[in-house]
Backbone as a chain_set.jsonl record, in Angstrom:
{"seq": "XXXXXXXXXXXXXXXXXXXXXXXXXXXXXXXXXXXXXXXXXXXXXXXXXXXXXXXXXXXXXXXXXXXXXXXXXXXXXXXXXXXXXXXXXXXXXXXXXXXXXXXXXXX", "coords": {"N": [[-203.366, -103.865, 22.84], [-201.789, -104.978, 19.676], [-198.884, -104.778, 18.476], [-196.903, -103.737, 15.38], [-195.31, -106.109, 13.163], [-192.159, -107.253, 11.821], [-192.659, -108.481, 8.45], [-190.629, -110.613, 8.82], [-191.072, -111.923, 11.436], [-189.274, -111.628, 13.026], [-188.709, -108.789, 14.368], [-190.92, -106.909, 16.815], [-192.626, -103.749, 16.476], [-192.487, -100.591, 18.22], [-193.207, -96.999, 18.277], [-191.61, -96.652, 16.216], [-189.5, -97.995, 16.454], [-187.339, -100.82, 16.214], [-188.155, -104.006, 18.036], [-186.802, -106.975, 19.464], [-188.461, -109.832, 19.036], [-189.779, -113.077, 21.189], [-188.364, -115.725, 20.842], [-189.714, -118.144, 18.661], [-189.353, -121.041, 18.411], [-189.582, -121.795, 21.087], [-191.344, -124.205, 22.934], [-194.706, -123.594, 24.056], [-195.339, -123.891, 26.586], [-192.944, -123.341, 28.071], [-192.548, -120.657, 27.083], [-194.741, -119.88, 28.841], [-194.095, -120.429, 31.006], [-191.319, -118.725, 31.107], [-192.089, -116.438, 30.826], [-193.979, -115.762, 32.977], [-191.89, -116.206, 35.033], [-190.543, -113.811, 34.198], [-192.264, -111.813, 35.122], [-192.324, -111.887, 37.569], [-189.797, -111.05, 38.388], [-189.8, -108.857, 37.351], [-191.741, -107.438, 39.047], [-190.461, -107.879, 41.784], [-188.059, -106.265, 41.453], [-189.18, -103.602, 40.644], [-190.756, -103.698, 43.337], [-188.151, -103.788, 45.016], [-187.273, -101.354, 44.304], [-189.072, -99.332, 45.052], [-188.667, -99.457, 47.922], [-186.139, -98.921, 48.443], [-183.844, -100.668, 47.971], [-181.063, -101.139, 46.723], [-179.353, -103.177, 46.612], [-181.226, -105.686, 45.987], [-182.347, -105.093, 43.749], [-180.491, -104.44, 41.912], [-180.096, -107.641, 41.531], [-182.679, -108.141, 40.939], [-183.061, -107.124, 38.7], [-180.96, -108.653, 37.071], [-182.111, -111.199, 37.291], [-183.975, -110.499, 35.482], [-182.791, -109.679, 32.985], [-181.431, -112.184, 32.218], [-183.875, -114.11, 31.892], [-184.983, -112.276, 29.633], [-182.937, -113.2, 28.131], [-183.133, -116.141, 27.567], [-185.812, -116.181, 26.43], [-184.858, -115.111, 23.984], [-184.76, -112.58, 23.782], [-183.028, -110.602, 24.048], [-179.691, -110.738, 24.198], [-177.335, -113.294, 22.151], [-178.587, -113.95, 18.689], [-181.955, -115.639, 17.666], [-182.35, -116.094, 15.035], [-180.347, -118.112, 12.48], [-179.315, -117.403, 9.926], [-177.546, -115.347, 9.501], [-178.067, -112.543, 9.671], [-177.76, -109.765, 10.72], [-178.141, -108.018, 13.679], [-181.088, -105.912, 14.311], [-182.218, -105.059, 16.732], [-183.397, -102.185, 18.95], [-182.821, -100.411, 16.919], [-184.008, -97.519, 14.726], [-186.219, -98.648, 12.979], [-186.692, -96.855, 10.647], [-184.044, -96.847, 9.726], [-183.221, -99.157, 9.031], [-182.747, -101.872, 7.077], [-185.882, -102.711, 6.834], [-186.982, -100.472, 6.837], [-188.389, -99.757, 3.83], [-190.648, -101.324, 4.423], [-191.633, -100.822, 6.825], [-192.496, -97.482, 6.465], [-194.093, -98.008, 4.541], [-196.273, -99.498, 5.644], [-196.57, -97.464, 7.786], [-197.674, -95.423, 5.719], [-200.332, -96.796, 5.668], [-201.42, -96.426, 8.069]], "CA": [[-202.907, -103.341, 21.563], [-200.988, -105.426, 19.395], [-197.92, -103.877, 17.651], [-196.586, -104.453, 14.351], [-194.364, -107.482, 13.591], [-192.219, -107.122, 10.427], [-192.335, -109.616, 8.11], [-189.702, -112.289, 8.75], [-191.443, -112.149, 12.61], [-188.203, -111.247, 14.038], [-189.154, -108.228, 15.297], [-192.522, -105.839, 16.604], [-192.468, -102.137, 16.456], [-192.854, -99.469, 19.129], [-193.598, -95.632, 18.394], [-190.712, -96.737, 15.275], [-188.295, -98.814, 17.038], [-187.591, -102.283, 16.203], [-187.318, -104.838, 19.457], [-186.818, -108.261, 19.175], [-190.082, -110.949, 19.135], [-189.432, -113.817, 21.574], [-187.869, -117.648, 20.1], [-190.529, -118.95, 17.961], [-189.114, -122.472, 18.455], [-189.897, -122.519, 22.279], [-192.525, -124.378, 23.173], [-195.479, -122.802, 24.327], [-195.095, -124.325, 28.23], [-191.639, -123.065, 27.965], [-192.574, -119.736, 27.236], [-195.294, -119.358, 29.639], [-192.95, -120.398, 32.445], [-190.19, -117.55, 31.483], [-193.274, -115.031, 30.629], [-193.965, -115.919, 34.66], [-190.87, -115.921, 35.869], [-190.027, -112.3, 33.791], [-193.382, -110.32, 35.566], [-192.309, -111.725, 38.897], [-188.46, -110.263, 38.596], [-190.031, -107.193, 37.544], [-192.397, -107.18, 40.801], [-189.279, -107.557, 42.236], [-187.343, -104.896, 40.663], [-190.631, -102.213, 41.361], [-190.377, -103.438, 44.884], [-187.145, -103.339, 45.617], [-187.202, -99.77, 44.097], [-190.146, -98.596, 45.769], [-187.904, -99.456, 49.233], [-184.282, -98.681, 48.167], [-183.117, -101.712, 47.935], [-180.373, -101.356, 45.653], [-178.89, -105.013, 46.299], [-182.093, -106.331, 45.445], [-182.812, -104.387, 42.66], [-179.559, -105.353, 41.164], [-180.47, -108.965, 41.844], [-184.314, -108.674, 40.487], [-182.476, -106.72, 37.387], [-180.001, -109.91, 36.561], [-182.923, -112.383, 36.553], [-185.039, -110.069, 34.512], [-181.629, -109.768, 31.886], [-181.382, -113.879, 32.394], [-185.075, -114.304, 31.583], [-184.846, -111.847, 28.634], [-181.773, -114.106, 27.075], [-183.764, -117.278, 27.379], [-186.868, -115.833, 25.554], [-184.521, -115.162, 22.818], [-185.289, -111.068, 23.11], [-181.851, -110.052, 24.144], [-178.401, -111.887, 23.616], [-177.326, -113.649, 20.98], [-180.092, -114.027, 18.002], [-182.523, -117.018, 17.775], [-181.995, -117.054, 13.846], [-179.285, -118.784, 12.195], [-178.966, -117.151, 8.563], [-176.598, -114.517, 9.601], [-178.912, -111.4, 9.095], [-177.554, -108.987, 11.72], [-179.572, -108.021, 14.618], [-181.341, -104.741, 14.374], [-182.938, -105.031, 17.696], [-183.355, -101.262, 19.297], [-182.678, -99.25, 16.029], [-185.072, -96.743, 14.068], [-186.914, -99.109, 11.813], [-186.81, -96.132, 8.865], [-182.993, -97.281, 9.162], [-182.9, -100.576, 8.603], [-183.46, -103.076, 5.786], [-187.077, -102.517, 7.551], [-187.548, -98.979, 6.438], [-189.637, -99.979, 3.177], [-191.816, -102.076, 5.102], [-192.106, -99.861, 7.82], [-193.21, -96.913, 5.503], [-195.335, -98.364, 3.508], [-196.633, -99.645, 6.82], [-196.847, -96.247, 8.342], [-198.898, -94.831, 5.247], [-201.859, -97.502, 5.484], [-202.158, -96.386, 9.214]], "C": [[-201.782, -104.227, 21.026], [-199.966, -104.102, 17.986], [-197.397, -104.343, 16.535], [-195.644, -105.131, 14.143], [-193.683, -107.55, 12.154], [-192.216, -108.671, 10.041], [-192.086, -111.362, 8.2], [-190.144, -113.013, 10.095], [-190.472, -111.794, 13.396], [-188.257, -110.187, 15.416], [-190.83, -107.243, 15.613], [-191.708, -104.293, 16.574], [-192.833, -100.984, 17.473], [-192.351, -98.13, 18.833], [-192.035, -95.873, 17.369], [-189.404, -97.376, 15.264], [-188.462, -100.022, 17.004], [-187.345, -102.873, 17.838], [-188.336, -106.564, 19.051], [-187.862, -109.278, 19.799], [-188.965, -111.918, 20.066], [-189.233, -115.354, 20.568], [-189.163, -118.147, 19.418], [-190.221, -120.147, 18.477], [-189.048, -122.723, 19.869], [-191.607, -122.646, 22.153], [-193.373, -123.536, 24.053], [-195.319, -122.893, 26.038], [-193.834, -123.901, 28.846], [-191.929, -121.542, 28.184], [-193.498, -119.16, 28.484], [-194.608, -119.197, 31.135], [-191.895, -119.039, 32.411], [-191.028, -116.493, 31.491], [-193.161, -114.922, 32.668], [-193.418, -115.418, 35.25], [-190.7, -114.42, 35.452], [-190.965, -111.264, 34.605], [-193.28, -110.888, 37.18], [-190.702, -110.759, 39.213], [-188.672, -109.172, 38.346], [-190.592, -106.469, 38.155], [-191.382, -106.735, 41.099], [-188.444, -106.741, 42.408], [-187.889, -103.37, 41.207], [-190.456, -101.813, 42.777], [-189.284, -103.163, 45.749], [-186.526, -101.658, 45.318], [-188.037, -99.143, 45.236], [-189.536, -99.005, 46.994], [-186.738, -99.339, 49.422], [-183.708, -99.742, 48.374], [-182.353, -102.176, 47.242], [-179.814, -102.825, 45.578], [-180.123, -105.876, 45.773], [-182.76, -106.173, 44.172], [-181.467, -104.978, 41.712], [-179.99, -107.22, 40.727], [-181.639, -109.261, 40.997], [-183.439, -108.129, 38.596], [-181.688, -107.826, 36.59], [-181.175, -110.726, 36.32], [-183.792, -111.814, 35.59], [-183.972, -110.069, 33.052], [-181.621, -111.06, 31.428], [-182.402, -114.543, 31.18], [-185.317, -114.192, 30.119], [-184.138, -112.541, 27.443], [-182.571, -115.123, 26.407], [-184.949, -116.896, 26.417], [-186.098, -115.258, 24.032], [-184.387, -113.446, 22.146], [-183.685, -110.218, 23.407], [-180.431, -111.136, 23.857], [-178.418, -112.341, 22.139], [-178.632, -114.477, 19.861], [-180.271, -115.287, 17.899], [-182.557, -117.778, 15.961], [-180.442, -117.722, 13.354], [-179.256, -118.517, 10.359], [-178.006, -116.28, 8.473], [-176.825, -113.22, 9.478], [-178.356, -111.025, 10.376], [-178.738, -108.674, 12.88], [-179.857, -106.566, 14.828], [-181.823, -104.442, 15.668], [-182.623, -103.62, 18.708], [-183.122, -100.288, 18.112], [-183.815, -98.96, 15.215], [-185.089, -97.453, 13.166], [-186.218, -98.37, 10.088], [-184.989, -96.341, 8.669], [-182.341, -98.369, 9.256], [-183.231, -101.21, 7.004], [-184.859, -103.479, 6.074], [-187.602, -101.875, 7.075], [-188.39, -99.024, 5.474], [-191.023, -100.456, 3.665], [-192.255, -101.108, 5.914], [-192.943, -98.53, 7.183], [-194.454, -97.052, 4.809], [-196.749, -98.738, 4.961], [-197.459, -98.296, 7.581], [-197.927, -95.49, 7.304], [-200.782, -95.018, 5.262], [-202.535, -96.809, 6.869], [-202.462, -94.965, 9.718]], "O": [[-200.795, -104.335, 21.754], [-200.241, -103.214, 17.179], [-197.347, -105.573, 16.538], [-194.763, -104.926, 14.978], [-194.432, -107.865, 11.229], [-191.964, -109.667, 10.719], [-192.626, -112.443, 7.964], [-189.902, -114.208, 10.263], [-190.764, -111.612, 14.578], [-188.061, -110.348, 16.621], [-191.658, -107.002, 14.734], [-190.521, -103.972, 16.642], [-193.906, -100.485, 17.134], [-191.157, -97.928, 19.055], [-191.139, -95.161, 17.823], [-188.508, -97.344, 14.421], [-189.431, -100.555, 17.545], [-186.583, -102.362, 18.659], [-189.432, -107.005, 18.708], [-187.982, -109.426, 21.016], [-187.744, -111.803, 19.95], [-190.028, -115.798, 19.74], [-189.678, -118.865, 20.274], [-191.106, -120.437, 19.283], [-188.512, -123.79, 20.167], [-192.54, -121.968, 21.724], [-192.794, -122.755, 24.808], [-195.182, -121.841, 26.661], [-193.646, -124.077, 30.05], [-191.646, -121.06, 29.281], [-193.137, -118.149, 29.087], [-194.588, -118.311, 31.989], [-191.658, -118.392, 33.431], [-190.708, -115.54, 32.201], [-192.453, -114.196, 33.366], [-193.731, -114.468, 35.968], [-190.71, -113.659, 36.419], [-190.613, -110.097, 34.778], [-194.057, -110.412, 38.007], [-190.584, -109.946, 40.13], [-187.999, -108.286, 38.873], [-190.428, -105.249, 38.187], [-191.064, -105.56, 40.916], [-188.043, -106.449, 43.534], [-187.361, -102.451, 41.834], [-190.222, -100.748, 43.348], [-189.295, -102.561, 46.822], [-185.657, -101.021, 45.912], [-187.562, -98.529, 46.192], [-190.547, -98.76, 47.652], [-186.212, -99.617, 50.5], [-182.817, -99.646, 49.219], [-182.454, -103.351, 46.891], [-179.861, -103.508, 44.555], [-179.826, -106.838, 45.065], [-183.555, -106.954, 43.65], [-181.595, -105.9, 40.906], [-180.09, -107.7, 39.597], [-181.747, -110.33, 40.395], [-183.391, -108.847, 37.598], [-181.849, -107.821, 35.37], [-181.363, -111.031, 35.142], [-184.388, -112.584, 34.838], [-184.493, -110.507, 32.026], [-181.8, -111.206, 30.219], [-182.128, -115.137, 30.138], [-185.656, -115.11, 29.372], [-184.472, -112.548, 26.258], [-182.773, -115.189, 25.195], [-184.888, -117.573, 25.391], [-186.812, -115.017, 23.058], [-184.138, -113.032, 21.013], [-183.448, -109.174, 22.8], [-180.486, -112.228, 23.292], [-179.159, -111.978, 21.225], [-179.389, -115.375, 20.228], [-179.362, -116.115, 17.959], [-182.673, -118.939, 15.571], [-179.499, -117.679, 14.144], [-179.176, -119.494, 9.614], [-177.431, -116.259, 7.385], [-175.844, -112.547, 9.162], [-178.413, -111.895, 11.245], [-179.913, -109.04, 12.882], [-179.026, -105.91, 15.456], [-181.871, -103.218, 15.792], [-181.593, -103.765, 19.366], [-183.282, -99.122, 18.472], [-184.603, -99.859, 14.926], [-184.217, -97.297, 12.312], [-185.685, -98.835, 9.081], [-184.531, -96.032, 7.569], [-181.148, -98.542, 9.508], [-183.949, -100.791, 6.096], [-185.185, -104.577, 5.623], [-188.727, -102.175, 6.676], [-189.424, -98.422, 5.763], [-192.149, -100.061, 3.364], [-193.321, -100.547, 5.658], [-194.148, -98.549, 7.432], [-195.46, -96.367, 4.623], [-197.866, -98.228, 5.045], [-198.66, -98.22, 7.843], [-198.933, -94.98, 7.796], [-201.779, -94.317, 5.09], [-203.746, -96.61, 6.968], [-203.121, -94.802, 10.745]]}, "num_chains": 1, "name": "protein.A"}
């Protein structure tokens, strides 16, 4: 299922919540490597849950945060126009909310 992506591409949409699209401007070999690396730290994470392994879980949690930066979906934003970063807030209250709406009626 792909989810909706406003506009500018910045971000997709889940059940009305913006969250931030990964860096456009990494290369594709770039991304597949952190994609990689991100679904093995979250093995990681699973497993060290599923055995109480809170030090490791901490540990798989930091490279999955790390990972996240580099892909451009958390930390500081990948544009450079100065547009704030809505990333986690209700769409219908953003500078989104038309789009989103109008959005929401077609579907």
């Amino acid at each position: 299922m792909r989810y909706p992506v406003t506009p500018d591409g910045r971000y997709f949409v889940v059940r009305g919540r913006l969250w931030r699209c990964s860096n456009p401007k990494l290369s594709d070999e770039r991304r597949t490597e952190l994609v990689k690396a991100l679904m093995l730290a979250r093995r990681a994470k699973q497993q060290a849950m599923r055995v109480g392994d809170n030090a490791a879980r901490e540990v798989a949690r930091s490279q999955v945060e790390a990972i996240k930066v580099a892909l451009g979906e958390r930390g500081p934003v990948w544009w450079d126009d100065g547009t704030p970063d809505f990333d986690r807030h209700l769409a219908r209250t953003t500078p989104y909310a038309e789009w989103f709406a109008e959005l929401s009626r077609r579907t």
